[in-house]
DRENMI-401448 format. One record per residue (C-alpha): residue in one letter; chain; x, y, z. Coordinates in nm, 4 decimals, decimal comma. Layout:
# DRENMI-401448
+----+----+----------+----------+----------+
! aa ! ch !        x !        y !        z !
+----+----+----------+----------+----------+
!  A !  A !        X !        Y !        Z !
...
+----+----+----------+----------+----------+
# end
This chain:
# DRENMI-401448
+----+----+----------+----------+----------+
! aa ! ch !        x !        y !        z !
+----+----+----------+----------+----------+
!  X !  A !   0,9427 !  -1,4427 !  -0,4731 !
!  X !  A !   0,6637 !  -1,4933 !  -0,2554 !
!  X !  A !   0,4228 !  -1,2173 !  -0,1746 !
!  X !  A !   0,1505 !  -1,1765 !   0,0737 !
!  X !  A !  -0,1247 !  -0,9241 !   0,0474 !
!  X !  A !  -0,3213 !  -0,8781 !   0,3917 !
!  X !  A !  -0,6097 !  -0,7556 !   0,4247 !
!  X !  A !  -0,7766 !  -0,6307 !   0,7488 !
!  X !  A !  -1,0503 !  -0,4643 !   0,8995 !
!  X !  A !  -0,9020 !  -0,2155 !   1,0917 !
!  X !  A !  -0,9904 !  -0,0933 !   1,5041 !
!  X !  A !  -1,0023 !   0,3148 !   1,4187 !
!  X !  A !  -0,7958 !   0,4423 !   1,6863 !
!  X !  A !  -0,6630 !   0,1809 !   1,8515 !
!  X !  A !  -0,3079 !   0,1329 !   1,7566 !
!  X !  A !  -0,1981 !  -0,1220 !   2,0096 !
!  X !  A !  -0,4901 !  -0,3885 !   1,9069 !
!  X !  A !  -0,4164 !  -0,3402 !   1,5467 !
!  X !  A !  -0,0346 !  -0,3992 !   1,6143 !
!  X !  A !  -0,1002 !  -0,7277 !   1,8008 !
!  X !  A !  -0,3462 !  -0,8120 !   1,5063 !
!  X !  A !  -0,0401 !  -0,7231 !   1,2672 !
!  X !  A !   0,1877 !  -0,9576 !   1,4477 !
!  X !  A !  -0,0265 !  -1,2139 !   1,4040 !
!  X !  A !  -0,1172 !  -1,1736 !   1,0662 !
!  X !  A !   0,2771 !  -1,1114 !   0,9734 !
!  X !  A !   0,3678 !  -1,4235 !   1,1190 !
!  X !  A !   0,0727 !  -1,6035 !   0,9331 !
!  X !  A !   0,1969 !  -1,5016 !   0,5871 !
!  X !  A !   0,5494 !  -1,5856 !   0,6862 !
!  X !  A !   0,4094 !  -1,9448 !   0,7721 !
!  X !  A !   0,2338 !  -1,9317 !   0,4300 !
!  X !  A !   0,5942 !  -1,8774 !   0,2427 !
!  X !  A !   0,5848 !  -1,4763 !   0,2197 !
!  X !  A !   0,8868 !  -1,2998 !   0,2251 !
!  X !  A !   0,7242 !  -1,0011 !   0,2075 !
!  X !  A !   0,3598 !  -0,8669 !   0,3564 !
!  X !  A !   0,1478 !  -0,5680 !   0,2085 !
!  X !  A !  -0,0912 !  -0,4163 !   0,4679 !
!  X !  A !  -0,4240 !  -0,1580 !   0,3764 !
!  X !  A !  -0,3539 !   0,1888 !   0,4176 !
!  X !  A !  -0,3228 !   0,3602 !   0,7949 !
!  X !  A !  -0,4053 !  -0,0285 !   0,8774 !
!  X !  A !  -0,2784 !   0,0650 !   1,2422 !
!  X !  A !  -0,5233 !   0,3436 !   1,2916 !
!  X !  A !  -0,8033 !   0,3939 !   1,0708 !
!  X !  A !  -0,9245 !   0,7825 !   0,9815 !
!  X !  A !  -1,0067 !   0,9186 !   1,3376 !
!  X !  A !  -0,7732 !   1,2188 !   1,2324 !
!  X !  A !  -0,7922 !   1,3748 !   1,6227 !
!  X !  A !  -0,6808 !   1,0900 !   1,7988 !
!  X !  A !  -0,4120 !   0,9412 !   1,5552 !
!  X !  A !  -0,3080 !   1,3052 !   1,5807 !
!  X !  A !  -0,2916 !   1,2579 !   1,9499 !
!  X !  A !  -0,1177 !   0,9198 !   1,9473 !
!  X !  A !   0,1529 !   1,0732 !   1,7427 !
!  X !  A !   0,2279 !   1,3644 !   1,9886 !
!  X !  A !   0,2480 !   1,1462 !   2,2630 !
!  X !  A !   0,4388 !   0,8290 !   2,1255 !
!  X !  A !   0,6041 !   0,9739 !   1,8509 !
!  X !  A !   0,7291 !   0,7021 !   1,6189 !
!  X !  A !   0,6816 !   0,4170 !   1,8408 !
!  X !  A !   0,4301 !   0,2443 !   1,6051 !
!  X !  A !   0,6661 !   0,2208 !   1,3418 !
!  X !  A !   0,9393 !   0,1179 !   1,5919 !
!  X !  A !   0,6784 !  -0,2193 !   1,6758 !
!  X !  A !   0,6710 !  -0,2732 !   1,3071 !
!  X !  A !   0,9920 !  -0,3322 !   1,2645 !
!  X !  A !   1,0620 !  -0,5736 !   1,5090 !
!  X !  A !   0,7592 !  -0,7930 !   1,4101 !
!  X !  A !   0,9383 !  -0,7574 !   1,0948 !
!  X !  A !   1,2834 !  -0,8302 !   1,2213 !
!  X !  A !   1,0655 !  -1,1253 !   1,4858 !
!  X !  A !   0,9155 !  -1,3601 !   1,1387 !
!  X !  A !   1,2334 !  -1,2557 !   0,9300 !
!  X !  A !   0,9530 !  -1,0906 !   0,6621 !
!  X !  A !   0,9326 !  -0,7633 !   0,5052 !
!  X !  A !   0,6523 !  -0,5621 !   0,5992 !
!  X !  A !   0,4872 !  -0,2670 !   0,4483 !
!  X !  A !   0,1432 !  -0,0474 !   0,4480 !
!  X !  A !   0,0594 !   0,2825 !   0,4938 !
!  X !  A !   0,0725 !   0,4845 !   0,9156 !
!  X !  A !   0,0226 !   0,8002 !   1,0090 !
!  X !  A !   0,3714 !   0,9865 !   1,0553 !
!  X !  A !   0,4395 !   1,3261 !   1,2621 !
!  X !  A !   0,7205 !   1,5677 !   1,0861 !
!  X !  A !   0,6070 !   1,8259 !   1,3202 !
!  X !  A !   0,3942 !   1,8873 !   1,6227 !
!  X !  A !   0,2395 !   2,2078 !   1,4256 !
!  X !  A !   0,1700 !   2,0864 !   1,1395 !
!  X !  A !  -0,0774 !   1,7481 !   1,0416 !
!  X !  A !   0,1183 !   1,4157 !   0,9782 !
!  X !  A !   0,1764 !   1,2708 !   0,6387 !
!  X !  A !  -0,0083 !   0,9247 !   0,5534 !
!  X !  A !   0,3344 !   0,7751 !   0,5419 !
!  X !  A !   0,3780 !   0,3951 !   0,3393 !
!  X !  A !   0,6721 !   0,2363 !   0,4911 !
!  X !  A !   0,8902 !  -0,0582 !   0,3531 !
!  X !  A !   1,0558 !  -0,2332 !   0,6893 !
!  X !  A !   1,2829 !  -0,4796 !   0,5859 !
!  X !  A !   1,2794 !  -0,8346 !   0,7269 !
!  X !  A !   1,6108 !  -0,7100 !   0,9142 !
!  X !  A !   1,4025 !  -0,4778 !   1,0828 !
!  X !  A !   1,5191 !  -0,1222 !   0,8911 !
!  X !  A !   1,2881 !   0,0991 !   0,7384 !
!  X !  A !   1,4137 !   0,0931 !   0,3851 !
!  X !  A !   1,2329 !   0,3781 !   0,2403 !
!  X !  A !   0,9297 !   0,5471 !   0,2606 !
!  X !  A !   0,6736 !   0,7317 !   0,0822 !
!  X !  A !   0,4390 !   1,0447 !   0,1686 !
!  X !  A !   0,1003 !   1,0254 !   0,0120 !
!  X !  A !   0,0849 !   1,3081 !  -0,2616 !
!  X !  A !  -0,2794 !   1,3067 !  -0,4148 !
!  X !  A !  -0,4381 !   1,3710 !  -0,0782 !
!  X !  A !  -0,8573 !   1,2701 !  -0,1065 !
!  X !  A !  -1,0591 !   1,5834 !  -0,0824 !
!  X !  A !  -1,3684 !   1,4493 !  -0,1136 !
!  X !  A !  -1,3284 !   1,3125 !   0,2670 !
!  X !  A !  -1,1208 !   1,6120 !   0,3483 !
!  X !  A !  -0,7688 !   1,4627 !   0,3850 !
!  X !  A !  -0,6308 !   1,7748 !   0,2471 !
!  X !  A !  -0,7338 !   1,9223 !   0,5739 !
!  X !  A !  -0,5707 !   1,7099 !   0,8275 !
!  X !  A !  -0,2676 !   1,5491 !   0,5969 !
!  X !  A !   0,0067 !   1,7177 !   0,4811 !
!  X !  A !   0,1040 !   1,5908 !   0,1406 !
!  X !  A !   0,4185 !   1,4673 !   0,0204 !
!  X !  A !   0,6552 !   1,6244 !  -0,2176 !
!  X !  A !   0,7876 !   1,3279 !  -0,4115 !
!  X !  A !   0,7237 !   0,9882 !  -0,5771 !
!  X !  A !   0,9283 !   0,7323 !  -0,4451 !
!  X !  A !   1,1329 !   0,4190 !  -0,5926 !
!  X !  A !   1,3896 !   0,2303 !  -0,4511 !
!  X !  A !   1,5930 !  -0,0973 !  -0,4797 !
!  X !  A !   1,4575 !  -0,4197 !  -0,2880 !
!  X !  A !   1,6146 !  -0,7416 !  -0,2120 !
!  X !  A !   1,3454 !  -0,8669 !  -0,4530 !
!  X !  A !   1,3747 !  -0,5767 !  -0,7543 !
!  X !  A !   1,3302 !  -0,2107 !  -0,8011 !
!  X !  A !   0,9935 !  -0,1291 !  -0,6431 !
!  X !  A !   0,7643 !   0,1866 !  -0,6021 !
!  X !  A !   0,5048 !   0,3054 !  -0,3926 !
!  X !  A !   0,1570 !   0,4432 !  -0,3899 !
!  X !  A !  -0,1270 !   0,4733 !  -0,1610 !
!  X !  A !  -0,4855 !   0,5075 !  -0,2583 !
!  X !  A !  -0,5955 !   0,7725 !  -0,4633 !
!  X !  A !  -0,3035 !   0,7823 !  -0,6130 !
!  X !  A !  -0,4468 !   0,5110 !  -0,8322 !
!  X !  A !  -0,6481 !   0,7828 !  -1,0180 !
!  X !  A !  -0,3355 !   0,9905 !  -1,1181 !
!  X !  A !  -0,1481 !   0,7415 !  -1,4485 !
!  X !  A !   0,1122 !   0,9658 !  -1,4784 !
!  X !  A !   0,2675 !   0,8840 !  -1,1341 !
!  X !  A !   0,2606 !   0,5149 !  -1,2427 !
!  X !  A !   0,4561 !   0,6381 !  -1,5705 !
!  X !  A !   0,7371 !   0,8033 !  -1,4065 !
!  X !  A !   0,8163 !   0,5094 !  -1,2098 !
!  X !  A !   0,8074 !   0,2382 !  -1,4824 !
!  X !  A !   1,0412 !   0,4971 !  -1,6193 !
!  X !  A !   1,2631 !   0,4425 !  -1,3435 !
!  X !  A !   1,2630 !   0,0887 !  -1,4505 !
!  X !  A !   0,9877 !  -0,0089 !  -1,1058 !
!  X !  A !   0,8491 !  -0,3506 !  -1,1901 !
!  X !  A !   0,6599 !  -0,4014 !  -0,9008 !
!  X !  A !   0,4361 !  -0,1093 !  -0,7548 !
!  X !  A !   0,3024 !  -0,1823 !  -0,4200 !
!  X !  A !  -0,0516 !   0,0205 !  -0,3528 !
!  X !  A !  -0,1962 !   0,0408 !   0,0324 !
!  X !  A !  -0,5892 !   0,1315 !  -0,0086 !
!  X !  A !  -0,8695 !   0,2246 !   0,1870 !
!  X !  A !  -1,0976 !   0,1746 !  -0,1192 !
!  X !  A !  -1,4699 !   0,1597 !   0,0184 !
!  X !  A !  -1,7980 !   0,0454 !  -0,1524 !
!  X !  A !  -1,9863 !   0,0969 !  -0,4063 !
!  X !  A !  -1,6347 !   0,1937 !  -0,5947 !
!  X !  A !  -1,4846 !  -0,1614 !  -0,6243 !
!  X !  A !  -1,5499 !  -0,2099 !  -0,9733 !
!  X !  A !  -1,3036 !   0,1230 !  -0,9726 !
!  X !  A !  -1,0565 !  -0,0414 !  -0,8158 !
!  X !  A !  -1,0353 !  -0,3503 !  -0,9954 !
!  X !  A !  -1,0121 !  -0,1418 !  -1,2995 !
!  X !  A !  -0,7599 !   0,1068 !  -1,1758 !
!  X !  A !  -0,5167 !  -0,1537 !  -1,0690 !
!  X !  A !  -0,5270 !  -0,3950 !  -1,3425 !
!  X !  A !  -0,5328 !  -0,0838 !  -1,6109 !
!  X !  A !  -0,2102 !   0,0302 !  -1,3780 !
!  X !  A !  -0,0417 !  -0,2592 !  -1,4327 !
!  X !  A !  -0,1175 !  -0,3327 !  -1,8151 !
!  X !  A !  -0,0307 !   0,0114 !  -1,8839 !
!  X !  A !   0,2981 !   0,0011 !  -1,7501 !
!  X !  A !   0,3909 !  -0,3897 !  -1,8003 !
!  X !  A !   0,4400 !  -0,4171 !  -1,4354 !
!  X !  A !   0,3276 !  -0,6402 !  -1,1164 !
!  X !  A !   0,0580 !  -0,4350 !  -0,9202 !
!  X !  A !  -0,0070 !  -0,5715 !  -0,5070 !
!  X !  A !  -0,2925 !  -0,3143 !  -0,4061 !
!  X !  A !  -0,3879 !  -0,4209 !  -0,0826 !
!  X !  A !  -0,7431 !  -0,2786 !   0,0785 !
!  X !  A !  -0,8842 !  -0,2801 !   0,3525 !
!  X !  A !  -1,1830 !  -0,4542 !   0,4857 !
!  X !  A !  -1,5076 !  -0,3934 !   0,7438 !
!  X !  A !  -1,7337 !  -0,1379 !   0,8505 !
!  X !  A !  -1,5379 !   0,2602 !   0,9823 !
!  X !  A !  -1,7513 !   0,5540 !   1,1286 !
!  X !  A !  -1,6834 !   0,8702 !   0,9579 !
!  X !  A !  -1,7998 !   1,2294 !   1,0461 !
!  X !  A !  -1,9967 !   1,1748 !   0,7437 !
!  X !  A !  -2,1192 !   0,8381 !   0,8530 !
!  X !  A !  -2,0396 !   0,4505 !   0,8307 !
!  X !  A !  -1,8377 !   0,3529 !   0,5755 !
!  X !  A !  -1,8043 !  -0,0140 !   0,4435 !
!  X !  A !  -1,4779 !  -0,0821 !   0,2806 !
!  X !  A !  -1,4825 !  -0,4101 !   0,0180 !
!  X !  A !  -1,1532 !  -0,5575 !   0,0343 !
!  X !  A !  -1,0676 !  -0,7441 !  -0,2752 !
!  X !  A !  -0,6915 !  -0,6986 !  -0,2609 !
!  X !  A !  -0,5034 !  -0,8608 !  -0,5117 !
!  X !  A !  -0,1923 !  -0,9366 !  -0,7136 !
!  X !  A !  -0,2055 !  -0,7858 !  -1,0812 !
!  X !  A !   0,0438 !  -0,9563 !  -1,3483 !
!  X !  A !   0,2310 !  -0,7362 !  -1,5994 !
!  X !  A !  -0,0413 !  -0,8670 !  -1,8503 !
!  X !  A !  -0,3200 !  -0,7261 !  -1,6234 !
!  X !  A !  -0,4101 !  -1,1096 !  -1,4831 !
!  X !  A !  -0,5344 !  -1,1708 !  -1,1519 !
!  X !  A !  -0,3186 !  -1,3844 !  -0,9686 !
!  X !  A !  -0,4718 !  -1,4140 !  -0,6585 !
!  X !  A !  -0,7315 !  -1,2027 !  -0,4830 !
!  X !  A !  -0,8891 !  -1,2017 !  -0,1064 !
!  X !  A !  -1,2302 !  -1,2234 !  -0,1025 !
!  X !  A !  -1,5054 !  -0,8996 !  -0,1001 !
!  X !  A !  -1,5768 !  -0,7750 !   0,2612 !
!  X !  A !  -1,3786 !  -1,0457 !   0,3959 !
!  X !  A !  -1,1958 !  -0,9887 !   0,7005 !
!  X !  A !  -0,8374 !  -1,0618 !   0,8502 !
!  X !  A !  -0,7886 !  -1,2123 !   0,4850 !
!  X !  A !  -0,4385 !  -1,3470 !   0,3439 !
!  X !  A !  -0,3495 !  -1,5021 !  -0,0291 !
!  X !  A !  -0,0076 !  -1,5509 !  -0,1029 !
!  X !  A !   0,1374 !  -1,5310 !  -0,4903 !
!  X !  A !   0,4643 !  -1,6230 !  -0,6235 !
!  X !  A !   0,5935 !  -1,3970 !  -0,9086 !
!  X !  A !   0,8825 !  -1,3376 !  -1,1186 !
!  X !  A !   0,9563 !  -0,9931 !  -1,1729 !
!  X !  A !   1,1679 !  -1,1060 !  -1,4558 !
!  X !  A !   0,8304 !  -1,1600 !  -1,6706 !
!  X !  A !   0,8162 !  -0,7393 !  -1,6495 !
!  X !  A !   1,1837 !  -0,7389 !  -1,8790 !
!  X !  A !   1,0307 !  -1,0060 !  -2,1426 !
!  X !  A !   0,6830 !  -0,8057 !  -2,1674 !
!  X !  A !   0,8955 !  -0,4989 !  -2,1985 !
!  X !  A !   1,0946 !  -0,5957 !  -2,4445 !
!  X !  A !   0,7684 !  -0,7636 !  -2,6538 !
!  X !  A !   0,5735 !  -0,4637 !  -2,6409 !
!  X !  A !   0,7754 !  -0,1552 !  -2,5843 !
!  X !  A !   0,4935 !   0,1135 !  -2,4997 !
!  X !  A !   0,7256 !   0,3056 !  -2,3075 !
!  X !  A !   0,9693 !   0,3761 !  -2,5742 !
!  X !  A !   0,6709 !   0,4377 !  -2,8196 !
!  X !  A !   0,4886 !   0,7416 !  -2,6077 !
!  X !  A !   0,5094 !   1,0658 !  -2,7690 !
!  X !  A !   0,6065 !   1,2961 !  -2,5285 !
!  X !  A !   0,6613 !   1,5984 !  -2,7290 !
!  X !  A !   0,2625 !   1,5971 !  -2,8057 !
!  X !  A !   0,1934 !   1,5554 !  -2,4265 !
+----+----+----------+----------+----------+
# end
């Protein structure tokens, strides 16, 4: 299968511009070979809590609805992380959705390690489960983010046999040696493919600019690097073909999972 991870700097705010720069990044990748394209996380919106929290009230799900027809328009699958309204009185969930190349939203995920540090727990409501589901291209999970601190989330889905976890970042500088650490440790520790896509370019924060570094990438079960954008580059695509059937072999060779010694821990 071939996989596209697309990065992008993101207009905070703005979801209209960032949906006509989706389109045309979509139907890039799908000229590239991609059947399937990873965006950053809340790549529609950025972090401006208040006004994504506006858009929501007033449009409802109508972002997501766009999605999926530029999915359904370049036949691709299409997935990254939006902000997602279960109520009007409560904050939304940082939502990663998998739309299908038919157009359906598959499955989703609700971001459950929310980042304190730049107070997400205050204006995102975290999610209650971790998330796995069956893919016209394997059994696949979910993460977003911070989540790529937490290993034991990334255990209980190899454990639900996930070969390929797809992570949607907002990963700024100077943490990128973090990242490529995190994912590649991620993916050797669980003998599975890793796509962690991040975003790129410059977002103003109540705390300040923020400069986010990019350097998405596709992680082999062995903890290779089989493609990568570039650092700080913008509106940047690399396409990978893998073989999730390499995650049964390494499995099998080295069988880590049925080694842990979970009555100590």
């Amino acid at each position: 299968m071939k996989v596209a991870i697309v990065q992008m700097d993101i207009i905070q705010g703005n979801f209209d511009a960032n949906l006509e720069k989706v389109e045309r990044l979509a139907g890039k990748a799908k000229a590239m070979g991609a059947s399937i394209a990873v965006f950053p996380e809340m790549f529609l919106c950025g972090f401006n809590y208040k006004k994504n929290l506006e858009y929501l009230r007033e449009n409802g799900d109508f972002a997501e609805r766009q999605l999926c027809k530029i999915a359904k328009k370049f036949s691709i699958a299409i997935c990254g992380s939006v902000p997602h309204l279960l109520k009007n009185d409560m904050p939304p969930v940082n939502r990663f959705l998998f739309c299908t190349a038919g157009g359906e939203i598959l499955s989703h995920y609700d971001k459950i390690h929310l980042f304190s540090v730049f107070n997400e727990d205050k204006y995102i409501t975290p999610g209650g489960s971790i998330v796995s589901v069956d893919t016209d291209f394997g059994r696949v999970g979910f993460a977003i983010c911070y989540d790529l601190r937490f290993p034991e989330m990334f255990v209980e889905l190899t454990k639900r046999n996930v070969k390929l976890v797809i992570v949607s970042a907002a990963f700024p500088h100077p943490r990128s040696e973090h990242w490529r650490i995190l994912c590649r440790a991620r993916a050797i520790e669980n003998q599975c493919f890793i796509l962690a896509v991040n975003r790129s370019g410059v977002e103003d924060l109540p705390s300040g600019p923020i400069k986010y570094f990019g350097l998405s990438a596709v992680i082999d079960p062995w903890g290779g690097v089989v493609c990568e954008c570039g650092e700080d580059a913008s509106d940047d695509i690399a396409v990978a073909d893998i073989n999730l059937d390499e995650v049964d072999f390494i499995r099998a060779k080295i069988p880590a999972l049925a080694d842990r010694r979970e009555d100590l821990y």
